[in-house]
C-alpha positions as CSV (number, residue, x, y, z in Angstrom):
1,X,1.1,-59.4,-82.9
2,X,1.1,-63.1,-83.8
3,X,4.2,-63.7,-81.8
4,X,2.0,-62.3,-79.0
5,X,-0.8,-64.4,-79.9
6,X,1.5,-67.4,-79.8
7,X,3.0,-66.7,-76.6
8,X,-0.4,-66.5,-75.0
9,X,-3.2,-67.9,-77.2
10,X,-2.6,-71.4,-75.2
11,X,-2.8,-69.9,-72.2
12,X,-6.0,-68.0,-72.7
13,X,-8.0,-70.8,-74.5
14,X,-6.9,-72.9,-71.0
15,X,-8.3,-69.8,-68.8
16,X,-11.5,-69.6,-71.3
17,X,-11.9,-73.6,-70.9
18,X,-11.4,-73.4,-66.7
19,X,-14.0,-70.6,-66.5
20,X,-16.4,-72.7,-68.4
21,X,-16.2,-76.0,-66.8
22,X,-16.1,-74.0,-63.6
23,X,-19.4,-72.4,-64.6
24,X,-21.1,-75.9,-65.7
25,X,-19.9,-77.1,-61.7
26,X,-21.5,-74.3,-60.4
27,X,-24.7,-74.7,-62.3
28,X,-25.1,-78.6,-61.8
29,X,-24.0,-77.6,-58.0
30,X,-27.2,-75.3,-58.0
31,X,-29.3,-77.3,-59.9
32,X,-28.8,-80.2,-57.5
33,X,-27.4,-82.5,-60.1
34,X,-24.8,-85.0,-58.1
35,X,-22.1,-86.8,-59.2
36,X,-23.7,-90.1,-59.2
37,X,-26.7,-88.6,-61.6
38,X,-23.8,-88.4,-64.2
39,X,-22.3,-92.2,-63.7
40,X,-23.7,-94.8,-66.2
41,X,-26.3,-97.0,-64.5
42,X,-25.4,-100.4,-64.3
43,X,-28.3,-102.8,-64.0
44,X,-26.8,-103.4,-60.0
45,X,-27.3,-99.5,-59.4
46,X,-30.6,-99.6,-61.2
47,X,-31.7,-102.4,-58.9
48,X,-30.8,-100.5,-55.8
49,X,-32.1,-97.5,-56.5
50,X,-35.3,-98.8,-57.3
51,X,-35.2,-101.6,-53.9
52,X,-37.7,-99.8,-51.7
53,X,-36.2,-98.1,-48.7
54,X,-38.3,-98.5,-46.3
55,X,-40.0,-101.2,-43.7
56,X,-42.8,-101.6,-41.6
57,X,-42.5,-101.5,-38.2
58,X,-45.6,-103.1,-36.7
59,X,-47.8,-101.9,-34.5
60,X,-47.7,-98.4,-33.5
61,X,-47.7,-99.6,-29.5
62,X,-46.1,-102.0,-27.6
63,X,-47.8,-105.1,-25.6
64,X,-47.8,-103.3,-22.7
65,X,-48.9,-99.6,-23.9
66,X,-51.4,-101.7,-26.0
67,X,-53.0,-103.0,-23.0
68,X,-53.2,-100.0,-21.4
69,X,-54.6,-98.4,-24.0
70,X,-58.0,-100.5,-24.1
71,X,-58.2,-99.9,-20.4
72,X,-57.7,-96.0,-20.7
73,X,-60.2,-95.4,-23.7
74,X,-63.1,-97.4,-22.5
75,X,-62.4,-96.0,-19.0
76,X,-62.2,-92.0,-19.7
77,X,-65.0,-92.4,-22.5
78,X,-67.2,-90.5,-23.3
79,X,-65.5,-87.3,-21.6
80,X,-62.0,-87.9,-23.6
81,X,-60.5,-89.4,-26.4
82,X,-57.2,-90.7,-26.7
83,X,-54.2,-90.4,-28.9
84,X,-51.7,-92.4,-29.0
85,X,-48.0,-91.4,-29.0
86,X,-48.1,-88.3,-30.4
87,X,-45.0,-86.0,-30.6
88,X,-44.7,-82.9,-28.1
89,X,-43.8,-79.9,-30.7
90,X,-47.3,-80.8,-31.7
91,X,-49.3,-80.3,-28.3
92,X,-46.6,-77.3,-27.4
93,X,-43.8,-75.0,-28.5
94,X,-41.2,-73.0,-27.2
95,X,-42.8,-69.1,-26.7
96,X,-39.6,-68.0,-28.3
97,X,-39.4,-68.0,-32.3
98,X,-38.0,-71.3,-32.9
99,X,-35.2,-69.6,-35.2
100,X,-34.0,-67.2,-32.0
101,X,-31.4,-68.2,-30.0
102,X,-33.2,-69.5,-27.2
103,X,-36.2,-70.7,-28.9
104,X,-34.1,-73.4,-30.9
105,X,-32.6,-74.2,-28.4
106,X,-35.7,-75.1,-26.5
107,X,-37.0,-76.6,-30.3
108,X,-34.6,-78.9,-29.9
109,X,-34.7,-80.1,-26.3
110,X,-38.5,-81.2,-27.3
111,X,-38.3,-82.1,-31.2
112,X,-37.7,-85.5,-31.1
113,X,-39.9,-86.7,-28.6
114,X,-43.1,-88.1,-27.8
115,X,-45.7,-89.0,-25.0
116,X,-47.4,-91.9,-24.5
117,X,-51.3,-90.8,-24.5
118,X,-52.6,-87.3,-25.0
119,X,-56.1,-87.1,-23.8
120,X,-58.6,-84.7,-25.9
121,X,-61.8,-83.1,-24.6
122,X,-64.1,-85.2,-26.7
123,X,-66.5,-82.3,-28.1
124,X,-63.6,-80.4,-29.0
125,X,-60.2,-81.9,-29.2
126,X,-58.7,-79.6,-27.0
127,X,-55.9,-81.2,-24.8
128,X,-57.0,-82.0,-21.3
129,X,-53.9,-83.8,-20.5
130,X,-50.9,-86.3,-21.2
131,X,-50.4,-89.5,-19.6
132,X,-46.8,-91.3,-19.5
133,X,-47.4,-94.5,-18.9
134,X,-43.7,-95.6,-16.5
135,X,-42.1,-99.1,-17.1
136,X,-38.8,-100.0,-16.1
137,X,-37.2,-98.1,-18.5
138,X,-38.3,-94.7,-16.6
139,X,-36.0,-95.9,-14.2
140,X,-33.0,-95.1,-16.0
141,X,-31.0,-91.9,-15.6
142,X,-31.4,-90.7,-19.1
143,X,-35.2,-91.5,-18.8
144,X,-35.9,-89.7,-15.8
145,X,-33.8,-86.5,-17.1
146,X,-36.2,-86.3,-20.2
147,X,-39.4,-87.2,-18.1
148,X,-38.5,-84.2,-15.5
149,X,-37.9,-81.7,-19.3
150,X,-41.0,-82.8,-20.6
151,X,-43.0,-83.0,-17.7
152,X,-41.4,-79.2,-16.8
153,X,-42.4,-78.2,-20.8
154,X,-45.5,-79.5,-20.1
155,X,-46.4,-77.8,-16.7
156,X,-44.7,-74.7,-18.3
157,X,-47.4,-74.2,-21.1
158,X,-50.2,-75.1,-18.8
159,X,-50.7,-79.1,-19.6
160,X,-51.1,-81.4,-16.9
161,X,-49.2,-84.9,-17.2
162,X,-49.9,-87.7,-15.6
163,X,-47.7,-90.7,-14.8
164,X,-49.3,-94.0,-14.5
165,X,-47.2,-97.3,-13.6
166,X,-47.3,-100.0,-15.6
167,X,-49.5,-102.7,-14.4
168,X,-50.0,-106.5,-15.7
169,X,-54.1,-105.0,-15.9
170,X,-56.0,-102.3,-15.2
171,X,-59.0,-101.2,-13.4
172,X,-61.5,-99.1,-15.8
173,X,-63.7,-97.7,-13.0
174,X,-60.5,-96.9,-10.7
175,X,-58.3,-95.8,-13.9
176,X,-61.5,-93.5,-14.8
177,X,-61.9,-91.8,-10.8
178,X,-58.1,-91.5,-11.0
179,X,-57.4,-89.6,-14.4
180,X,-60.5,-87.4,-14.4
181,X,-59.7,-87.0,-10.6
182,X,-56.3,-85.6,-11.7
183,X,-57.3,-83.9,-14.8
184,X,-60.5,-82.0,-12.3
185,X,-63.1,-83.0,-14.9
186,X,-66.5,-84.0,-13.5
187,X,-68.1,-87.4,-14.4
């Protein structure tokens, strides 16, 4: 028996010692632990991780949309209310479960987009409409393949969406006939 041993005591004490580490992997796997987490921090790495990450960007609208902007709410006022670049999966949805086939599919032609100006019934924040507001960038190819999805989502679920072209000013009083004109809200 203790030739036996011999023979394969090594052996078992390296299977015993595999089947333990690989048991501590698995549990620092599933814990979340990463390699990294069991480096010693240097004061460099220390540094870095506690740099922030992240940057303001500035304003939330360009020159452009930001003109438009004062010109749209003062002009649709007191009907509507305007918000400002909001994304589309939160004004609509696809009808499918977004986890089906299909309806991740059509998740993910809309997740990462926005529109310009959604315009809210002012009593009761319901959506009367969107508004895109077109500069020469709607010009491009790429652009006017996601302007016809969203504006087909859009018309699809029952939203109307306007597109406006981008203007060195605006009229109020011909900005206000025009979008409650196309929205079919009386003054």
């Amino acid at each position: 028996m203790n030739s036996l041993w011999f023979i394969l005591g090594p052996f078992l004490i390296v299977v015993v010692l595999g089947l333990g580490i690989g048991v501590m992997f698995l549990v620092l796997k599933k814990l979340g632990v990463r390699r990294s987490d069991l480096e010693p921090r240097t004061a460099e790495s220390a540094n870095q991780e506690d740099a922030p990450r992240y940057k303001r960007t500035g304003g939330v609208l360009t020159k452009a949309e930001l003109n438009f902007y004062a010109a749209l709410a003062h002009a649709v006022y007191p009907e509507l209310v305007v918000f400002p670049k909001m994304r589309v999966t939160d004004l609509i949805n696809p009808i499918e479960h977004r986890y089906s086939s299909n309806g991740a599919k059509a998740w993910n032609a809309i997740a990462q987009k926005h529109v310009d100006f959604v315009l809210c019934h002012s009593a009761s924040l319901e959506v009367a409409g969107i508004v895109e507001l077109d500069d020469r960038s709607h010009d491009r190819a790429d652009r006017r393949k996601r302007d016809q999805l969203i504006d087909q989502a859009f018309t699809e679920a029952g939203l109307r969406i306007l597109h406006i072209e981008c203007q060195p000013s605006y009229s109020q009083p011909e900005t206000r006939r025009i979008i409650l004109q196309e929205l079919g809200i009386a003054a």
